[in-house]
Backbone as a chain_set.jsonl record, in Angstrom:
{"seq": "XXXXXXXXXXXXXXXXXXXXXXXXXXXXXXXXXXXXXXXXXXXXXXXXXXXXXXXXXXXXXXXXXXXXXXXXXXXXXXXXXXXXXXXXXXXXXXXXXXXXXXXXXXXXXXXXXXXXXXXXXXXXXXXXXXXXXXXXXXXXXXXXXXXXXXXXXXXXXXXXXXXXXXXXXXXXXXXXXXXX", "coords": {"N": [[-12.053, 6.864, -2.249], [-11.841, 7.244, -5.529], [-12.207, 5.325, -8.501], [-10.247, 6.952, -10.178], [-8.59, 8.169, -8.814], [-7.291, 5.871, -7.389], [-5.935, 4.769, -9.205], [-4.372, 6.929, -9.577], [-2.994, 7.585, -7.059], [-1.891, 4.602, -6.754], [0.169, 4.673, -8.655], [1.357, 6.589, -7.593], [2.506, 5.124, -6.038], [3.9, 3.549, -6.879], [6.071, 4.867, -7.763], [7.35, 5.863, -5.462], [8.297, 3.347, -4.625], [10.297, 2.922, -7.009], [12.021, 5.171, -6.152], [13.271, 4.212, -4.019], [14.852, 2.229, -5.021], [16.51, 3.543, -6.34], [17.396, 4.864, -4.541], [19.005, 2.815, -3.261], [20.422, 1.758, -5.22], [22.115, 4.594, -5.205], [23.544, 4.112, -3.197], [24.902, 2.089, -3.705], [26.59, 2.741, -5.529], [28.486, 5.003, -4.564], [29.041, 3.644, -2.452], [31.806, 2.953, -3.997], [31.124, 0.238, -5.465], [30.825, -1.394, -8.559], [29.086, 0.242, -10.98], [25.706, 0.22, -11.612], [24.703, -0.375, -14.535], [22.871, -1.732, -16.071], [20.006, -2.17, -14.763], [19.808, 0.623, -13.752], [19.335, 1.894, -16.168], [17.201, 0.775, -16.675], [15.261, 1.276, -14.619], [15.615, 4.194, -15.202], [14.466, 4.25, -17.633], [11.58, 3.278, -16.997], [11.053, 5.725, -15.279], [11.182, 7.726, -17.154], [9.816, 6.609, -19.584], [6.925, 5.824, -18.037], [6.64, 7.699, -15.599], [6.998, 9.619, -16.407], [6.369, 10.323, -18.991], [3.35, 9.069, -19.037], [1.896, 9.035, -16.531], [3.106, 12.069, -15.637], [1.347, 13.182, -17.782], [-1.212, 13.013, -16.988], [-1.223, 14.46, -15.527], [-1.07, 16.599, -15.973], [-1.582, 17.838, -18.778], [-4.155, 16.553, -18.693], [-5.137, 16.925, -16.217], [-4.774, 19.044, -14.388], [-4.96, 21.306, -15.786], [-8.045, 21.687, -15.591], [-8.765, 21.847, -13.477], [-7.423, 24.143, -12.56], [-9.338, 25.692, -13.962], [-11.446, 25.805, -12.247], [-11.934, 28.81, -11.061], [-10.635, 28.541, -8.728], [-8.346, 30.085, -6.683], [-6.535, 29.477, -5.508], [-6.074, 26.329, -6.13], [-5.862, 27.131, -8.778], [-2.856, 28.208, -8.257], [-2.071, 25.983, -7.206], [-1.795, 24.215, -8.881], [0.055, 25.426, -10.896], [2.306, 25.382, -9.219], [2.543, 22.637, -9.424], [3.313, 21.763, -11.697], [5.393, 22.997, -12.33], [7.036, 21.461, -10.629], [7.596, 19.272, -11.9], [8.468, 19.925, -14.081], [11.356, 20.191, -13.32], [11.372, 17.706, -12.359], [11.926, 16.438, -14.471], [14.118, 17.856, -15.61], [16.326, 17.03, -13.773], [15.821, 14.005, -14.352], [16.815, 14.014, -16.425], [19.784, 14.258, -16.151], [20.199, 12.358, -14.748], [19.778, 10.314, -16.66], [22.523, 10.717, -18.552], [24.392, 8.91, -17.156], [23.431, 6.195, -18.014], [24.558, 4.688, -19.949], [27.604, 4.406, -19.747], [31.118, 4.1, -20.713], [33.056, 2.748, -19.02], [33.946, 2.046, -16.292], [32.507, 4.185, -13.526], [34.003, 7.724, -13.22], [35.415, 9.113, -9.853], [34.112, 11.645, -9.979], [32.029, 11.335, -11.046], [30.958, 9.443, -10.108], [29.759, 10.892, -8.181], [28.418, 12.985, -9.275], [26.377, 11.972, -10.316], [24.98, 10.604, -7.716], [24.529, 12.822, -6.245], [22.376, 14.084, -8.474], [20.344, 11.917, -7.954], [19.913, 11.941, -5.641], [18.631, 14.367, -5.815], [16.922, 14.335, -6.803], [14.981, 12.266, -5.508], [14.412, 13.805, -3.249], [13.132, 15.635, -4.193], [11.014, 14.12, -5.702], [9.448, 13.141, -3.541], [8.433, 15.849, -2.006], [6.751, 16.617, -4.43], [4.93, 14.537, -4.458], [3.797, 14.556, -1.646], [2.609, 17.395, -2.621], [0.487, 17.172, -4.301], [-0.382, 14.598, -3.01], [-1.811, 15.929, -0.901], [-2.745, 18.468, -1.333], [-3.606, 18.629, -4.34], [-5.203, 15.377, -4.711], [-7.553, 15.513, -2.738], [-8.431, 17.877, -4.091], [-9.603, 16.979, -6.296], [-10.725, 14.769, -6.111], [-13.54, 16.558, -5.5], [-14.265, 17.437, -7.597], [-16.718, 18.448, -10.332], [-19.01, 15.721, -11.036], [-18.975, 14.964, -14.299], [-17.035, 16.468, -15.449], [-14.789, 14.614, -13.494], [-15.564, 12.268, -15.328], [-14.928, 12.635, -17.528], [-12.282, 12.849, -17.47], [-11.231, 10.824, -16.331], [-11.856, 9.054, -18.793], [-10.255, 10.583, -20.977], [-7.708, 10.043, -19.354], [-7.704, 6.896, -19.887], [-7.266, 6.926, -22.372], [-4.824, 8.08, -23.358], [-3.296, 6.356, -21.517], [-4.172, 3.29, -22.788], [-3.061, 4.592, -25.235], [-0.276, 4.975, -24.692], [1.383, 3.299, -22.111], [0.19, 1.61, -18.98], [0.524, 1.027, -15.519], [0.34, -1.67, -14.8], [2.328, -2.796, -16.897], [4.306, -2.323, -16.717], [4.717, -2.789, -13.814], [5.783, -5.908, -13.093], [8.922, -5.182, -13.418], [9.303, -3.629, -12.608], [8.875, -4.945, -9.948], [10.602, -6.636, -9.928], [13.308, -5.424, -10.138], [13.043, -4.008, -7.387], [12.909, -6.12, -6.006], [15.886, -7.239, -6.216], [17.138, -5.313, -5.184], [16.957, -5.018, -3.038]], "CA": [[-11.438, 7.386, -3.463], [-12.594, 7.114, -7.629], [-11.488, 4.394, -9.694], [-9.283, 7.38, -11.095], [-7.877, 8.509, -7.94], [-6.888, 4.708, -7.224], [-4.995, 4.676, -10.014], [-2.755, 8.154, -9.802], [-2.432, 6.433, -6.176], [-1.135, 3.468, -7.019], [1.187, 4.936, -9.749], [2.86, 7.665, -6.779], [2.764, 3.956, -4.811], [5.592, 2.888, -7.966], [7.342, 6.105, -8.164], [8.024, 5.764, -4.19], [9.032, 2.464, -4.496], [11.373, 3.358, -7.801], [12.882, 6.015, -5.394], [14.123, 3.547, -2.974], [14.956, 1.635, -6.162], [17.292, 4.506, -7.22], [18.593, 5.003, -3.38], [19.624, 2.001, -3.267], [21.179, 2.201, -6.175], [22.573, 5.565, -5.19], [23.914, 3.876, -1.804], [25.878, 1.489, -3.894], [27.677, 3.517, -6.172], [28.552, 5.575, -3.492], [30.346, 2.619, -1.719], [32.239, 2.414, -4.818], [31.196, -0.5, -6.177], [30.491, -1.342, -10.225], [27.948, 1.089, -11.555], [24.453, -1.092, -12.115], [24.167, -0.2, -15.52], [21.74, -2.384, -16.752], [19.356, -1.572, -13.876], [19.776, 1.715, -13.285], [19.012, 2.19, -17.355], [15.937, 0.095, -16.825], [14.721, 1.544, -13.646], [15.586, 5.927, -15.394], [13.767, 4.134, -18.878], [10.252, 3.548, -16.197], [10.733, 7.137, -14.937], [11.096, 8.831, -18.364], [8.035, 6.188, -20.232], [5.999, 5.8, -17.343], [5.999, 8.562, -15.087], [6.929, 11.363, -16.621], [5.334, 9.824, -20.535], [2.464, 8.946, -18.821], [1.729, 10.003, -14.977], [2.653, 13.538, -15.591], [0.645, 13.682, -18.694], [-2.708, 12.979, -16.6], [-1.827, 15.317, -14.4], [-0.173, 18.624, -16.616], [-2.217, 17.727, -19.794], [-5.609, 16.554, -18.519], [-6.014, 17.508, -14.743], [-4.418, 20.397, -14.114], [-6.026, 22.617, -16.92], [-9.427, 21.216, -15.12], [-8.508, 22.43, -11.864], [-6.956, 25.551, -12.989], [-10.068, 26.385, -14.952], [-12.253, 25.778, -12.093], [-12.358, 29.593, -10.254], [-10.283, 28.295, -7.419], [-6.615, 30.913, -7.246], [-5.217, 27.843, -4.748], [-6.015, 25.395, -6.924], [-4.937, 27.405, -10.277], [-1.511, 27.976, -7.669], [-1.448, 24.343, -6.513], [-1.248, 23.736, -10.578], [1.251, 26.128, -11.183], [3.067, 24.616, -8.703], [3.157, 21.177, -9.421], [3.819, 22.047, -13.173], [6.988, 23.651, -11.91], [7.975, 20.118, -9.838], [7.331, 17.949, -12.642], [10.005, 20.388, -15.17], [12.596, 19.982, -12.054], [11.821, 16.811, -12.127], [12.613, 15.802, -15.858], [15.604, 17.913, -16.141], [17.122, 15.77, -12.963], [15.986, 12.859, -14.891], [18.219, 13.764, -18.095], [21.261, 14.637, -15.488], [20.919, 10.624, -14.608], [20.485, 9.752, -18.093], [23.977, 10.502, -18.649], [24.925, 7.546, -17.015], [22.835, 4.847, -18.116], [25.501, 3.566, -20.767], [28.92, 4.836, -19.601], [31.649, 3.233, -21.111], [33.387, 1.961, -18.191], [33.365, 2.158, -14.73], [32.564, 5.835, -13.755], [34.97, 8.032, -12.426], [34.853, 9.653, -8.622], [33.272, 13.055, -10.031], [31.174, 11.08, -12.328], [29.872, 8.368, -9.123], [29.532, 11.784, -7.049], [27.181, 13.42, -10.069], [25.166, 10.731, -10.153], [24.49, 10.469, -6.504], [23.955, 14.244, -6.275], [21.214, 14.031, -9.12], [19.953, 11.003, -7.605], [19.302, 12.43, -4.377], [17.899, 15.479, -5.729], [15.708, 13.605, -7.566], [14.543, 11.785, -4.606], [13.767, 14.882, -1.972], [11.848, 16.36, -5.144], [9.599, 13.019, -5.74], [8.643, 13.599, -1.874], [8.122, 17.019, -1.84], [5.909, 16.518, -5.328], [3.865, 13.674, -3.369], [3.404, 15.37, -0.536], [1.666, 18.095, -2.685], [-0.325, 16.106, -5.052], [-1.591, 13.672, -2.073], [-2.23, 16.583, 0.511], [-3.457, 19.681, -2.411], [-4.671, 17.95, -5.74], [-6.182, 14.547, -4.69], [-9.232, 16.162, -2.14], [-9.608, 18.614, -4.89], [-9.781, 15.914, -7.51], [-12.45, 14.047, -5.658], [-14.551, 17.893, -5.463], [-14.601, 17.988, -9.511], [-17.747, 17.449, -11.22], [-18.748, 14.302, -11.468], [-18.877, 15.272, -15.223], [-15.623, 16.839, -15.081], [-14.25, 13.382, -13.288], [-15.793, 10.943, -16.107], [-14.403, 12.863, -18.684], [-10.53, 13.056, -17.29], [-10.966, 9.0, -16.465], [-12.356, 8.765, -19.855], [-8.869, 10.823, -21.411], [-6.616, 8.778, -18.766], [-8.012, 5.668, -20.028], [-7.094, 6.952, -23.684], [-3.591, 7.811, -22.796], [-2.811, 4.973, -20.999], [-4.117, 2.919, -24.318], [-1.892, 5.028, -26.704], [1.393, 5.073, -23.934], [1.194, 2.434, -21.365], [-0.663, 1.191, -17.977], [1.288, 0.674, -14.668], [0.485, -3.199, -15.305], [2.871, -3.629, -18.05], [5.899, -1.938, -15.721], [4.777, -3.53, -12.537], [6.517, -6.776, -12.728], [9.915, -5.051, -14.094], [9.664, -2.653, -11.102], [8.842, -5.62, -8.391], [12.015, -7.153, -10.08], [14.267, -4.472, -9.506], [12.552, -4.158, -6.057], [13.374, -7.369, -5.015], [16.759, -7.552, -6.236], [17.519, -4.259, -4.597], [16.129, -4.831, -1.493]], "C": [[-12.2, 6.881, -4.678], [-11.581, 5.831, -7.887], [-10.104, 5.58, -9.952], [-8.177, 7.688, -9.913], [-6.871, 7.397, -7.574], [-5.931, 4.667, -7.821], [-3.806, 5.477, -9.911], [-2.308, 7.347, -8.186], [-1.671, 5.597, -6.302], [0.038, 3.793, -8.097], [2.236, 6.087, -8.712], [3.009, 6.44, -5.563], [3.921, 3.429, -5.791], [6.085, 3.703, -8.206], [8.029, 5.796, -6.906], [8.551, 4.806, -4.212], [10.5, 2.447, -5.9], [12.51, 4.224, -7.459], [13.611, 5.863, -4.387], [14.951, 2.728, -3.94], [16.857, 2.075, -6.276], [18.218, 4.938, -5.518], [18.947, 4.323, -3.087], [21.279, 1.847, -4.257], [22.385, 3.144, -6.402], [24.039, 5.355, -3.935], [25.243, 2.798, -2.471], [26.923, 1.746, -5.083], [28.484, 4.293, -5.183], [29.636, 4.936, -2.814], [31.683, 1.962, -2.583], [32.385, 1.054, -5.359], [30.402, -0.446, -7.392], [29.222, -1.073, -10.319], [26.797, 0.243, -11.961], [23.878, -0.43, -13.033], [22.702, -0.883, -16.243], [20.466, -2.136, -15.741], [19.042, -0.439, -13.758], [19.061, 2.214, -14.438], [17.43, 1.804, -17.232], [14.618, 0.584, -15.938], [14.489, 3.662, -14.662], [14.279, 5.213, -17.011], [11.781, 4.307, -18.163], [9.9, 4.62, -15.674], [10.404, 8.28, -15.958], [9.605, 8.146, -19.139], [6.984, 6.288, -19.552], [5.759, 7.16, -16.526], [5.965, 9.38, -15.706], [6.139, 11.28, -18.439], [3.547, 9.795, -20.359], [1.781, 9.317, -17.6], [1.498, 11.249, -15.069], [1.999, 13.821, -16.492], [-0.375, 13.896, -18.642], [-2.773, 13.939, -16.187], [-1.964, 16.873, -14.989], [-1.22, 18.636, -17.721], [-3.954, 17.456, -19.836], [-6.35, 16.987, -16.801], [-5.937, 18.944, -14.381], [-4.913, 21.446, -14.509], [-7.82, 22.508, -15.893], [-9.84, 21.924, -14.351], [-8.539, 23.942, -11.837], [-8.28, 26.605, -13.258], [-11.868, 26.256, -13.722], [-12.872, 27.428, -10.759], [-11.422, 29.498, -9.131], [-8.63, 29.093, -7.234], [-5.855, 29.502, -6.323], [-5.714, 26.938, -5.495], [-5.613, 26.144, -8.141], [-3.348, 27.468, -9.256], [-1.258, 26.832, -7.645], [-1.026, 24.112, -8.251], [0.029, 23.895, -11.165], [2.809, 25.547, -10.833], [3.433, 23.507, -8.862], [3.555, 21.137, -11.008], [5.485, 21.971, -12.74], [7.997, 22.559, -11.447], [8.043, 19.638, -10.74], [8.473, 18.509, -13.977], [11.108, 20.591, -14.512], [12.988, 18.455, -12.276], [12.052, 15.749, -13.557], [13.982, 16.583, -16.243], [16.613, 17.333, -15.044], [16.831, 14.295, -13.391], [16.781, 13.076, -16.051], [19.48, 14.136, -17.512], [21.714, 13.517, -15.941], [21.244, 10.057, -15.867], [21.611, 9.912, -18.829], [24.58, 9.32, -18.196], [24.203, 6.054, -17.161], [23.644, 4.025, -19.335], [26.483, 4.336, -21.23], [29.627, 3.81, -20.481], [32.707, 2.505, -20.537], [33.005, 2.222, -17.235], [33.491, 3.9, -14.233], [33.905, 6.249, -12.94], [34.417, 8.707, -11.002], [33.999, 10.656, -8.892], [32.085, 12.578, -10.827], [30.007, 10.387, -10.7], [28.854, 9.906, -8.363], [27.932, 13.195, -8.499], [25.911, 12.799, -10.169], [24.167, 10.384, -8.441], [24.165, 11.775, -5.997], [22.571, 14.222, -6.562], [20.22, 12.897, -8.672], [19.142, 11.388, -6.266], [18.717, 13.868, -4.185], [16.636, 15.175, -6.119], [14.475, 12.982, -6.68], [13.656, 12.635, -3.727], [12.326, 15.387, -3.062], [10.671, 15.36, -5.33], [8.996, 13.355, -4.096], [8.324, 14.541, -1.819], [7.153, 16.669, -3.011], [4.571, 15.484, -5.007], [3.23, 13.997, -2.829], [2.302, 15.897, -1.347], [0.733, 17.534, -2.91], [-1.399, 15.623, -4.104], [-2.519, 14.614, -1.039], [-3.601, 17.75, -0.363], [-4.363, 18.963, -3.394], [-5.718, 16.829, -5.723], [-7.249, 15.045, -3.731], [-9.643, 17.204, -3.159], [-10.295, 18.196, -6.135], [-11.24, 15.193, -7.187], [-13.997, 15.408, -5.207], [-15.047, 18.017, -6.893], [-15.997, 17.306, -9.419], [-18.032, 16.214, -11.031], [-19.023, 14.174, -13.24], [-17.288, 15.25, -15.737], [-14.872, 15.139, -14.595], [-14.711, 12.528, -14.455], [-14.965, 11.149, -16.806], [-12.6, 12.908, -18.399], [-10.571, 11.367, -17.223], [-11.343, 8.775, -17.549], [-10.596, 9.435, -20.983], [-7.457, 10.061, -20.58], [-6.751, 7.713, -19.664], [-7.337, 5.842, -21.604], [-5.717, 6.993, -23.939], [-3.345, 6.395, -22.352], [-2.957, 3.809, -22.434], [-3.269, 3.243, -25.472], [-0.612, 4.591, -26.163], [1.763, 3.412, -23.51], [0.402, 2.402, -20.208], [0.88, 0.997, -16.804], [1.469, -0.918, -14.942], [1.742, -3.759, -16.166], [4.396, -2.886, -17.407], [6.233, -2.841, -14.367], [5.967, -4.734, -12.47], [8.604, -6.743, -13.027], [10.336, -4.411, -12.524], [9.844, -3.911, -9.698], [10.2, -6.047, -8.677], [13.106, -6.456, -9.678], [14.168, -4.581, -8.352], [13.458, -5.269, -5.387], [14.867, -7.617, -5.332], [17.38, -6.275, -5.632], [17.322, -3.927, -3.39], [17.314, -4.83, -0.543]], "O": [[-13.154, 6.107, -4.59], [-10.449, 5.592, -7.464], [-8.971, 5.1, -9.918], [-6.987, 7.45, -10.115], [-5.695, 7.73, -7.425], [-4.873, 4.528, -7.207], [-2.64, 5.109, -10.051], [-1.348, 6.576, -8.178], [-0.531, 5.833, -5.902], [0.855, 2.887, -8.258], [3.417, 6.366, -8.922], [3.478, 6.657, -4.446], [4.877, 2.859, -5.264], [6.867, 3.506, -9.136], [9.211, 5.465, -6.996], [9.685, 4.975, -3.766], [11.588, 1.95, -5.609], [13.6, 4.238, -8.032], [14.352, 6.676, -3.834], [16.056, 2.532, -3.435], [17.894, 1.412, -6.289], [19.411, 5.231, -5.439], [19.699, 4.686, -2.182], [22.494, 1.84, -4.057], [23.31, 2.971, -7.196], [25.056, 6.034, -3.793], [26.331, 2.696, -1.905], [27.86, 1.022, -5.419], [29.598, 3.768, -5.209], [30.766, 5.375, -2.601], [32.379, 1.003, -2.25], [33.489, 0.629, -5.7], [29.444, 0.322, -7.474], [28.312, -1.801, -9.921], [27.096, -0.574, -12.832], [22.798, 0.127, -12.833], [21.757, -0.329, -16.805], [19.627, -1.683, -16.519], [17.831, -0.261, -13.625], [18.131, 2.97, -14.154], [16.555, 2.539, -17.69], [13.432, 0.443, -16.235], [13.398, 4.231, -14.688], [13.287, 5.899, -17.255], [10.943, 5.092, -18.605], [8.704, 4.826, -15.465], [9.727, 9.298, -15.819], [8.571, 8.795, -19.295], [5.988, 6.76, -20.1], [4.706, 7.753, -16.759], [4.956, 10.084, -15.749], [5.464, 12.201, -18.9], [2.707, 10.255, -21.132], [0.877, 10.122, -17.824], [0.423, 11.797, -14.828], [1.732, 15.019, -16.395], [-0.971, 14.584, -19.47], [-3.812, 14.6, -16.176], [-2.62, 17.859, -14.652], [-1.916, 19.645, -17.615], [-4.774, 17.917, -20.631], [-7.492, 17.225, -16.408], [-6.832, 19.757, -14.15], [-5.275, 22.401, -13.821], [-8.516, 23.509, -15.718], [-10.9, 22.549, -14.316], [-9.338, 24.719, -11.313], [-8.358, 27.796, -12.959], [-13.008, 26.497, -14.12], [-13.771, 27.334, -9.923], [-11.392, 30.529, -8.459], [-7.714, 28.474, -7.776], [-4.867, 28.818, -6.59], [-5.726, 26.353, -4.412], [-4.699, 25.505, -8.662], [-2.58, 26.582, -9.631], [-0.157, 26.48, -8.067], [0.123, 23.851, -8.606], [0.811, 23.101, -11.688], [3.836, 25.343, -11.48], [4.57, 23.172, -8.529], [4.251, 20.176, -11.334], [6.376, 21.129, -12.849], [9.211, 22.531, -11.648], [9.172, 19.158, -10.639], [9.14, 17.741, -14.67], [11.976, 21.227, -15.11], [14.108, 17.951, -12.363], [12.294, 14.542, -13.538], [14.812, 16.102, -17.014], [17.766, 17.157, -15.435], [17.495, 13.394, -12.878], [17.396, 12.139, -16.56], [20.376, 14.369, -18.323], [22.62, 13.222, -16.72], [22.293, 9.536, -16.246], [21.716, 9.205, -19.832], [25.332, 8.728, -18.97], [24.449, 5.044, -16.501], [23.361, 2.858, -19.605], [26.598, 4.851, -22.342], [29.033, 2.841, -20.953], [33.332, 1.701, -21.228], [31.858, 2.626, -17.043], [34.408, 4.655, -14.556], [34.639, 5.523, -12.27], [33.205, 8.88, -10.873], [33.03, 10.735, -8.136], [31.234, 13.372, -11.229], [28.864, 10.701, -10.367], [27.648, 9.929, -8.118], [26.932, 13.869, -8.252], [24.741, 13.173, -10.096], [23.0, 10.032, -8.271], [23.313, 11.717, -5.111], [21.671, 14.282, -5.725], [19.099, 13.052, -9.157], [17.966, 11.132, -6.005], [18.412, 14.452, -3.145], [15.552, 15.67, -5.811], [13.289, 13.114, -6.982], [12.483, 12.369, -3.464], [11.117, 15.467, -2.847], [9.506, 15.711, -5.141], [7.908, 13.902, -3.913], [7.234, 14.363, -1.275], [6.229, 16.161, -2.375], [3.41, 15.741, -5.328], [2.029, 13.952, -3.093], [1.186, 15.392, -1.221], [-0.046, 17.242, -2.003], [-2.606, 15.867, -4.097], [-3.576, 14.271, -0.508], [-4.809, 17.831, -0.14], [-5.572, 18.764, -3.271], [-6.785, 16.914, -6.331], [-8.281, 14.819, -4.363], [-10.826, 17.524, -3.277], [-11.178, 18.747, -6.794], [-12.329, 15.116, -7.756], [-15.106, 15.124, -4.755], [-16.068, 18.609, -7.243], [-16.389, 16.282, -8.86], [-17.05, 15.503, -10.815], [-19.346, 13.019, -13.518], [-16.608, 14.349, -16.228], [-14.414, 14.508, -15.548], [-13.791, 11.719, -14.573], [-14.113, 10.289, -17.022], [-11.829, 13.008, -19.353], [-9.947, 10.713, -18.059], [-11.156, 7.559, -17.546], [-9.965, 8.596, -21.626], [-6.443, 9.643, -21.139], [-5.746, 7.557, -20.357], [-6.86, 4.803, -22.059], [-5.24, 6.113, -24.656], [-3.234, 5.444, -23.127], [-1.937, 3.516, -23.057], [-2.87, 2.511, -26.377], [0.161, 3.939, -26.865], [2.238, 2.55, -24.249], [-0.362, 3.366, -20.26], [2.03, 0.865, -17.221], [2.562, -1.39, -15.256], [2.097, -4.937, -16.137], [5.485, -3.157, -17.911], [7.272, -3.355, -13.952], [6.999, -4.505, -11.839], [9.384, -7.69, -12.926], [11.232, -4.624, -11.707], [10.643, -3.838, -8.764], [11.034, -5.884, -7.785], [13.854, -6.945, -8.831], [15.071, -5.235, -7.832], [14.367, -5.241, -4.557], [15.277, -8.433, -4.506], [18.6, -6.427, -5.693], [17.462, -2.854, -2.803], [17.133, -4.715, 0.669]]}, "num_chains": 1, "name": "protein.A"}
């Protein structure tokens, strides 16, 4: 793999682990016990800044057009397509954000919304993986090597304006480990 590839790698290696994060999470509301507000807020705040602020911005804003634009109709489809997952998968992230600062303990239709959106949220990060790792990354490592400097050269600029996985990592292992 690229330096750049490494990276979207390692960033759908902290979405998967945010998605056990969040079924965990999902597993213990569920059993009706007290809603993990402060968590759950902290864990949907890394999905809305990081992935979807920054992740999907490499991919919708600087890869995708790349791809799209390179002749290929399954690769302009595969684009199309993962466009389509990634606006699925921010309006099931503003479901959850409804409950990241309830004002008490939720009610049954409220736990049962939450664990709905939670677990839709979930099948869709896997299914969006899937494509990504199986469709986009072998055609990612086919670009240019022109084409590749210049998208790791706009990642790198992003990431500078937004954030880096680095500066989430140790928030995420935390969750992790207390969710384990």
């Amino acid at each position: 793999m690229t330096p750049s590839l490494d990276r979207l790698a390692a960033e759908h290696d902290a979405l998967r682990v945010a998605m056990v994060i969040l079924a965990r999470q999902t597993a213990h509301v569920q059993a009706g016990l007290p809603f993990p507000r402060e968590d759950c807020a902290h864990l949907l705040r890394f999905l809305q800044a990081f992935v979807v602020g920054v992740h999907f911005h490499k991919e919708s804003d600087l890869l995708l057009p790349r791809l799209a634009m390179q002749g290929d109709p399954t690769a302009a489809a595969l684009a199309g397509v993962l466009l389509r997952l990634q606006e699925e998968f921010e309006s099931l992230l503003q479901a959850l954000v409804v409950f990241w600062e309830p004002r008490g303990e939720l009610t049954p239709s409220e736990r049962q919304g939450f664990a709905s959106a939670a677990s839709a949220l979930q099948s869709l990060s896997r299914r969006m993986l899937a494509s990504e790792e199986r469709g986009l990354f072998p055609r990612i490592a086919r670009l240019p090597g022109d084409d590749r400097l210049e998208w790791a050269r706009a990642c790198g600029d992003l990431e500078r304006e937004r954030s880096v996985l680095a500066q989430w990592q140790p928030s995420l292992d935390e969750l992790s480990h207390r969710w384990n």
